[in-house]
N, C-alpha and C positions, 0 to 999 in steps of 0.2 A: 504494500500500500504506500503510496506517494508519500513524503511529510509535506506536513502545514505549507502554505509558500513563507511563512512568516518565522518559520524556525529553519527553512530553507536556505533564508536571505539569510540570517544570523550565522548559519555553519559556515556559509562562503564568506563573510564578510571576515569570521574569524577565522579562516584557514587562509586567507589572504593576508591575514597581517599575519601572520607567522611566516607566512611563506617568505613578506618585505624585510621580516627580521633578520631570517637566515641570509637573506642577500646582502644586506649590508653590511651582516657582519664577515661575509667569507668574503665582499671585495671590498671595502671602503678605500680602502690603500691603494690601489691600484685607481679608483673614479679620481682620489686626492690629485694622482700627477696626470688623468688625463683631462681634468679642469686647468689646472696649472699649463700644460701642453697648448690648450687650444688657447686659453686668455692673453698666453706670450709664448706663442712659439721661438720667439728671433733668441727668446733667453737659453733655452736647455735645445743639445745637438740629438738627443734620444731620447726614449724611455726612461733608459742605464741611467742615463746622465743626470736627469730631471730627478729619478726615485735618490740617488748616492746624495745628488746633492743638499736636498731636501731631508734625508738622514743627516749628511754631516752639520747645517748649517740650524736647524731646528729639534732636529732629535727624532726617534718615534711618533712622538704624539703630532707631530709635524703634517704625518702622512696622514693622520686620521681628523684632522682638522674637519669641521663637522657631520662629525657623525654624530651627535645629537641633531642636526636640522636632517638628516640623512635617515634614519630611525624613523622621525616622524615624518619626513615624505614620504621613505616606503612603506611602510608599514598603511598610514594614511591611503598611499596609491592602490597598491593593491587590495587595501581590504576593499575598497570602493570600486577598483576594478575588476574582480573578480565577483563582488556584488552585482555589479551591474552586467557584469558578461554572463550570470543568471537569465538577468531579465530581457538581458539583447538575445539571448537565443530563443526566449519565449516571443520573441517580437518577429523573428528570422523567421521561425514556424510559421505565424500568423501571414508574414509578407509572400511564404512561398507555399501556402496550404500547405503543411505538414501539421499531421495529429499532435496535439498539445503530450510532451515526454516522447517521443521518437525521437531516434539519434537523428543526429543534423551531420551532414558531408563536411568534411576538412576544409574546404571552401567557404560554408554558410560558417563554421564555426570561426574561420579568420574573420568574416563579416562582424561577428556577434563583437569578437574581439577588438575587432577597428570602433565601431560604433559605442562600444563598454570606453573605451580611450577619452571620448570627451568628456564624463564626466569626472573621469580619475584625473584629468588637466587640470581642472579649477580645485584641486587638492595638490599637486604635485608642484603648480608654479611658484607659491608664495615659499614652498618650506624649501624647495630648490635653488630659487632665490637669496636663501641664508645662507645655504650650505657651498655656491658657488662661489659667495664672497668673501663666506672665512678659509675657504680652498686657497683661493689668491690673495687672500689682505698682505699676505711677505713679499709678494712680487709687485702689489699697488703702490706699497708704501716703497719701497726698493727705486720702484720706476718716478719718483712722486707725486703720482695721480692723486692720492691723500696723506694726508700727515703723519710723518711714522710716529713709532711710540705710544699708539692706541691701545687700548687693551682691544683683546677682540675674542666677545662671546658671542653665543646664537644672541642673547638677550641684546646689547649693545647694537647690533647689525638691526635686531627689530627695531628698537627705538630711533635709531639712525634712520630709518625709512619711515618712520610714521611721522618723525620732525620734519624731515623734506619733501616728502610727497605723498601723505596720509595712508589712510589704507590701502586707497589705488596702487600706490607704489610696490606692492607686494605679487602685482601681475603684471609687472612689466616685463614685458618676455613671455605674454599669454596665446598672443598670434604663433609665436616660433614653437612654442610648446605644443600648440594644437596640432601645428604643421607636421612635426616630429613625430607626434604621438599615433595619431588615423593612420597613416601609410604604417607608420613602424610596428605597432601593434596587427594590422594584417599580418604581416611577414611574421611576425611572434608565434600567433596563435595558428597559424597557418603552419609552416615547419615543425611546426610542435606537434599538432593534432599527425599532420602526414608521415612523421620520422615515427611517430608512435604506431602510426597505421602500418609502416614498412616492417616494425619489428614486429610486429603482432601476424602480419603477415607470414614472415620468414619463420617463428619459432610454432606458428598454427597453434595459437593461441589471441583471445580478448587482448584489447588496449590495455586492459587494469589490473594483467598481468604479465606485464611481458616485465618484471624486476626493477631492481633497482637501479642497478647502471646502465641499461637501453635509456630508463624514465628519464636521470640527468644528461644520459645524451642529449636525449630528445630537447629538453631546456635547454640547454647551451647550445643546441642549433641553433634554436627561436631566437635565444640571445643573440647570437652571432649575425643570423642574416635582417634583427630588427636594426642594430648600429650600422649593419653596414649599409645599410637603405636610407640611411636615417641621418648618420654622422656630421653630414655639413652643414646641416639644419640646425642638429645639438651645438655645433663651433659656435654658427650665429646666434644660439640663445645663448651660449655661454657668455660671448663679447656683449652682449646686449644689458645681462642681467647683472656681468663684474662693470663695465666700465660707466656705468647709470650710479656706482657707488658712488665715484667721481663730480658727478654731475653733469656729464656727459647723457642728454638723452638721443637715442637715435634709433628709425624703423628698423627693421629688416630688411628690407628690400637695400636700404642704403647701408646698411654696414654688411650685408654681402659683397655690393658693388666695392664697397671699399675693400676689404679683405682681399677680393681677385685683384683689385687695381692696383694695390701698395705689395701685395704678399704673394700674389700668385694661387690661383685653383689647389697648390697642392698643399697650403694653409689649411684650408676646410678638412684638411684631413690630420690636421696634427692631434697627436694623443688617442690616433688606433690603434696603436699595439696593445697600450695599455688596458686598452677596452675591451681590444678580443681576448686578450690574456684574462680578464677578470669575468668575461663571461660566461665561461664555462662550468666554473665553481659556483658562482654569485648565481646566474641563470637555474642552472643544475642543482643546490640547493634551493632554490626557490619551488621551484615545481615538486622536485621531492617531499618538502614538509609541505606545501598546500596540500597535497593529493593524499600521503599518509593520514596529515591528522583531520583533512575534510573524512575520509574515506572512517575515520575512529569516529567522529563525532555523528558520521552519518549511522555506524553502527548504532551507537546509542541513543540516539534520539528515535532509532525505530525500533528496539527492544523495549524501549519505556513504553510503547502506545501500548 
């Protein structure tokens, strides 16, 4: 027998923040230098170089520069977007006459996933927004865009935007996120659902059990071909949402132009390594604890009826 839709919504919302948990905490270090990467490429010549230097010059805790706004973005995103990737598949059914609980094809389900994307944006911009600017406050202050010698917490960064450009100021970077988010999240749930369909396939067995490491494959596909769908989209939120610290405000459209015209097309891709290196863990945990402990919770909320 089905559960409630209302205890349904609650297992995803809550198997989504765990799943945002896991990711953060197996890659923060690795998002750390590819924020760094895309906000000043002309500074660090690699990956190597960006992570060493950022150890020697800051320490550890350097790399992990916010992972408190980081926490609460993922955690925030996904439980919201795997909440609503619920209700977007119950909407895919209704838009393609499919019986309400019939599987939906690796296709409708990237849909379900594209369209769940928008409302996980209006969660992910503002706390993203914190965590890009305590990413690069060493390299702001360095370059003198702002004043060094700030202290710099998630708290400070809020306050700093509510002085200057009130709430608003906390979506700035809400066009480039939505841009990023629709296309990238197809490619997500789309490689995900199909990588899972190929192993389910090949071992002739269900999706929901083809183990453990097909499962994180299968998420660090998804990972891997949303960033790379995606990537010079996330560069221009990146610039958009560090250099707006500054007081610099600028669209999209215009600090793309400028990125190719000062830096060159192969700008937009600075700090890929480090993203595909972090996908595969970060990705790969994420889907694993969504799917285990939705898959626990769903057990017990249908042994209670």
């Amino acid at each position: 027998m089905a559960l409630h839709p209302a205890v349904q919504a609650i297992i995803d919302f809550s198997a989504g923040a765990a799943g945002g948990t896991a990711c953060v905490l197996s890659g923060q270090s690795f998002d750390t230098v590819k924020v760094k990467m895309q906000t000043f490429p002309t500074m660090y010549r690699s990956f190597v170089h960006c992570f060493v230097s950022t150890y020697r010059l800051v320490g550890l805790r350097g790399l992990y520069k916010g992972t408190t706004p980081a926490l609460v973005s993922n955690i925030g995103e996904n439980a919201v977007l795997f909440l609503s990737y619920g209700f977007s598949q119950d909407m895919v059914r209704f838009v393609c006459g499919v019986d309400k609980g019939a599987d939906l094809s690796d296709v409708q389900k990237a849909s379900s996933g594209s369209f769940a994307s928008i409302f996980s944006s209006l969660v992910v911009c503002p706390t993203e927004l914190v965590k890009c600017r305590l990413q690069a406050m060493h390299e702001m202050e360095g370059s003198g865009k702002i004043a060094s010698g700030q202290r710099s917490t998630a708290w400070t960064v809020v306050k700093a935007v509510l002085k200057t450009n009130g709430p608003l100021g906390f979506y700035e970077g809400l066009t480039s996120t939505m841009a990023r988010e629709v296309p990238g999240y197809f490619c997500f749930f789309g490689a995900y659902e199909l990588s899972r369909s190929k192993f389910a396939e090949y071992m002739g067995t269900d999706k929901d059990s083809i183990g453990i490491l097909p499962l994180m494959f299968s998420g660090g596909l998804g990972g891997a071909c949303l960033w790379f769908m995606v990537f010079p989209i996330d560069c221009v939120k990146s610039r958009i949402q560090v250099y707006s610290l500054g007081g610099k405000q600028v669209g999209f459209i215009k600090t793309l132009k400028g990125i190719i015209r000062t830096e060159g097309f192969t700008a937009l891709y600075s700090g890929l390594a480090p993203t595909m290196i972090r996908t595969f863990p970060a990705n790969g945990a994420l889907f694993l604890v969504y799917e285990l402990s939705r898959k626990y919770m769903m057990e017990r909320a249908s042994a209670r009826r």
